[in-house]
N, C-alpha and C positions, 0 to 999 in steps of 0.2 A: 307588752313591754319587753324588747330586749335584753337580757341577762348582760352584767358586767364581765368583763374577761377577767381567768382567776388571775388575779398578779401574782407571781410567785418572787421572793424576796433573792435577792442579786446573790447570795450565798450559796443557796440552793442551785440555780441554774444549773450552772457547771457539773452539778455532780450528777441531776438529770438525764442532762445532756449525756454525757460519759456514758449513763447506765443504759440510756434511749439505744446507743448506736451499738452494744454489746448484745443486745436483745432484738434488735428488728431484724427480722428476714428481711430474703432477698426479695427484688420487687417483683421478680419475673419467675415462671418454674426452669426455665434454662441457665439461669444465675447458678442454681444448686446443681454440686457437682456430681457427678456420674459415681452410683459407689462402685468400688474397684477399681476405677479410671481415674486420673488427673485430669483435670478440666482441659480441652483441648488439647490432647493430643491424641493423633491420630496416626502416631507410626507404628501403632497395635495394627491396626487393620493391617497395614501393608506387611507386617511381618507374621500371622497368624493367616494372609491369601499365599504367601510363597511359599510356608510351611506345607500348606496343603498341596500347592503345587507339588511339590518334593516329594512327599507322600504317594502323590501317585507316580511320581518316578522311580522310587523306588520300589513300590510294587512291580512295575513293569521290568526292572530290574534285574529281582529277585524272579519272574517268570521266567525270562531269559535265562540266567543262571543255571535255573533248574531245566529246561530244554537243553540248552547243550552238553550239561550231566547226564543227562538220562541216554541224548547221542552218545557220550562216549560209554558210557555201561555197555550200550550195546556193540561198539567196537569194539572189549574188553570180551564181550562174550563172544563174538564172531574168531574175533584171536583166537580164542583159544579151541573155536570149531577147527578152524582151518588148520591149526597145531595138530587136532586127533587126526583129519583128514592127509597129513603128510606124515602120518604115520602108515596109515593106511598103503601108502604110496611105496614105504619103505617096507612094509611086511610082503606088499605083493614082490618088489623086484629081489627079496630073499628066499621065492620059491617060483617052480617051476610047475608046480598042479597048476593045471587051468581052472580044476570047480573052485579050486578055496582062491586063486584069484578072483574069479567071477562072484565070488561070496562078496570080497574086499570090494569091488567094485561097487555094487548094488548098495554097501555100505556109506561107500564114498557117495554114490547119487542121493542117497537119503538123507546125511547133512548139507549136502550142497541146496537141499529143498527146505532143511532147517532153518542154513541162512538167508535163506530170503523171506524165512518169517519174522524170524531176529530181527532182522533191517527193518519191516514194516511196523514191528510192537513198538518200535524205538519214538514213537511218541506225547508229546508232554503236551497239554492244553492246544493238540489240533494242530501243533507243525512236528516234523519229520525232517531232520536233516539226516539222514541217511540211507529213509527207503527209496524203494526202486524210483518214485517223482522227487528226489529231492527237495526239501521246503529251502526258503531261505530267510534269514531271523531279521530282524531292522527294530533295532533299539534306540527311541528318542529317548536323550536325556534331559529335554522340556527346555530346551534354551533353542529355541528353531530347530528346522532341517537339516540346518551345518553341523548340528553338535548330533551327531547319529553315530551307531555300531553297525555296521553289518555283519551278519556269518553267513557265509554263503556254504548252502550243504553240500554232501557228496553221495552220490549211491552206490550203498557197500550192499547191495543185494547180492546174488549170484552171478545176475548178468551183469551187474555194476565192477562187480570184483574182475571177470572176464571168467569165471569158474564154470566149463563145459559140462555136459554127461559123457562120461564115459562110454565109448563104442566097443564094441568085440569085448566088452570083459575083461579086458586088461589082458586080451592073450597074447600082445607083445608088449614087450622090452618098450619098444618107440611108445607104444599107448599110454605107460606109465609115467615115461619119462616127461612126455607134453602135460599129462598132471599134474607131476611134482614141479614142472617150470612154471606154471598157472597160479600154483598156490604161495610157488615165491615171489612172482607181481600180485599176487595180492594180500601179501602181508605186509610188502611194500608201502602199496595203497592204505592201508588200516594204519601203519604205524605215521604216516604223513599226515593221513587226516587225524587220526588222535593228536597227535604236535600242534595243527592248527586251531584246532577248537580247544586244546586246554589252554593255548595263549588268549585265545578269545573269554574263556571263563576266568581266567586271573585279571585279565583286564575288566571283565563285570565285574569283578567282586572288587574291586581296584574302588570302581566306582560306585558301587554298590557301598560300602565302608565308609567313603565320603560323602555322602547324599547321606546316611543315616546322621554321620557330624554334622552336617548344618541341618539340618532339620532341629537336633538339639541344642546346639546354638540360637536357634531363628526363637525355638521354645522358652531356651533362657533368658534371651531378650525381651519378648513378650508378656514374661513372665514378673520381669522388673520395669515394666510398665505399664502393667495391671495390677497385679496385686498391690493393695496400701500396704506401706511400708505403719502397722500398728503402732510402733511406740512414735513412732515422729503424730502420727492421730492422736494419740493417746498425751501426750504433749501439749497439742495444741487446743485441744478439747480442757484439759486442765489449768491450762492460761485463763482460757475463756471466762471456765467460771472464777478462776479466780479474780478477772478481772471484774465480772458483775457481781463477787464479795465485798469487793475494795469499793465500788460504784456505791452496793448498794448502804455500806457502814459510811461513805463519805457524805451521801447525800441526809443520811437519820441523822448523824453529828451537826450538819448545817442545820436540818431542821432546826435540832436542839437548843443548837446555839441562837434561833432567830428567835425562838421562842422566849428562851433563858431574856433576850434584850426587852423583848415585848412585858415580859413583866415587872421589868424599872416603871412601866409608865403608868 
């Protein structure tokens, strides 16, 4: 035999009803929202992939950076070889001894072999823009091919410089002289190539400072739409129940009251 369906008195429904839809889940598990994420939205991803992008940009950057710093260290130190070297040039043509010239000389050949080790230490993660092969840098800054830096290097070696050995010992006047003219095209050389490559590191770092800013932008974005904002949670979580209070005190009172009529009769 079939059971009766419970009739529930016209009082009561409503407040049922009310408490029913305050308490039923969702019907699907993709109904319920992502914690940390606002349901459907999806401009976290794309700002948290270009973040990364950036990220490796600016690493690559910041290597850069450090390559043609390290280049100019070593123009910094070849300067100031080829500075002791035209001294060298100026003791000799203030004496007229051949041996202590020929001392000066053999001096002068011995940094002139310095600098060409200078030039080759002058490297930073595997390029060289100054040794005797010059490297040359190519900086993407992740926006295509077109948005690139190049530096292109220079060889401040010995033979890059045009810096000869010394012949006869310096036992003439002319022998010196062709030295001391050698070493003024090649301070020349050094102070030209230092000017370009420090324009080139101010402009990394130009870039390098800005790519570190959106990144933290891209971050703060991402970050105000992931993170819940708690007290707006915390809010509506408190609505909630208090609406399944009000629900649950509205539907005990109808009870009450249906019951309170049922015993007139």
């Amino acid at each position: 035999m079939a059971s009766d369906p419970v009739a529930l008195a016209a009082v009561v429904r409503p407040g049922l009803f009310t408490l029913n839809k305050t308490v039923t889940p969702p019907a699907h598990p993709h109904d319920l929202p992502t914690p940390g994420m606002r349901p459907g939205d999806m401009q976290t991803t794309t700002l948290h992939v270009r973040a990364s992008e950036l990220a490796g940009v600016k690493d690559s950057v910041s290597q850069a950076i450090g390559t043609v710093k390290t280049a100019l260290i070593g123009i910094e130190t070849i300067s100031n070889t080829v500075g002791r070297m035209k001294e060298l040039t100026t003791a000799a043509k203030s004496t007229t001894d051949t041996t202590e010239r020929a001392k000066l000389a053999a001096e002068f050949d011995a940094l002139r072999t310095h600098i060409a080790s200078l030039a080759e230490n002058a490297s930073h993660q595997g390029v060289n823009l100054i040794g005797g092969t010059a490297g040359r840098l190519t900086v993407n800054f992740g926006d295509g091919e077109t948005h690139t830096r190049v530096v292109a290097g220079t060889a401040l070696d010995d033979k890059g410089l045009g810096l000869a050995q010394t012949v006869t010992g310096w036992e003439t006047d002319e022998a010196v002289d062709q030295a001391a003219a050698s070493l003024n095209d090649a301070l020349a050389v050094l102070q030209s190539t230092a000017k370009t490559l420090g324009a080139s590191a101010a402009t990394l770092t130009v870039r390098l400072d800005f790519t570190k800013e959106l990144i933290n932008t891209l971050a703060e974005g991402e970050s105000k739409l992931v993170n819940t904002d708690m007290n707006e949670e915390a809010a509506s979580l408190l609505a909630l129940q208090t609406r399944q209070q009000l629900s649950t005190t509205s539907l005990s009172l109808a009870q009450r009251s249906g019951s309170s009529v049922l015993s007139l009769f």
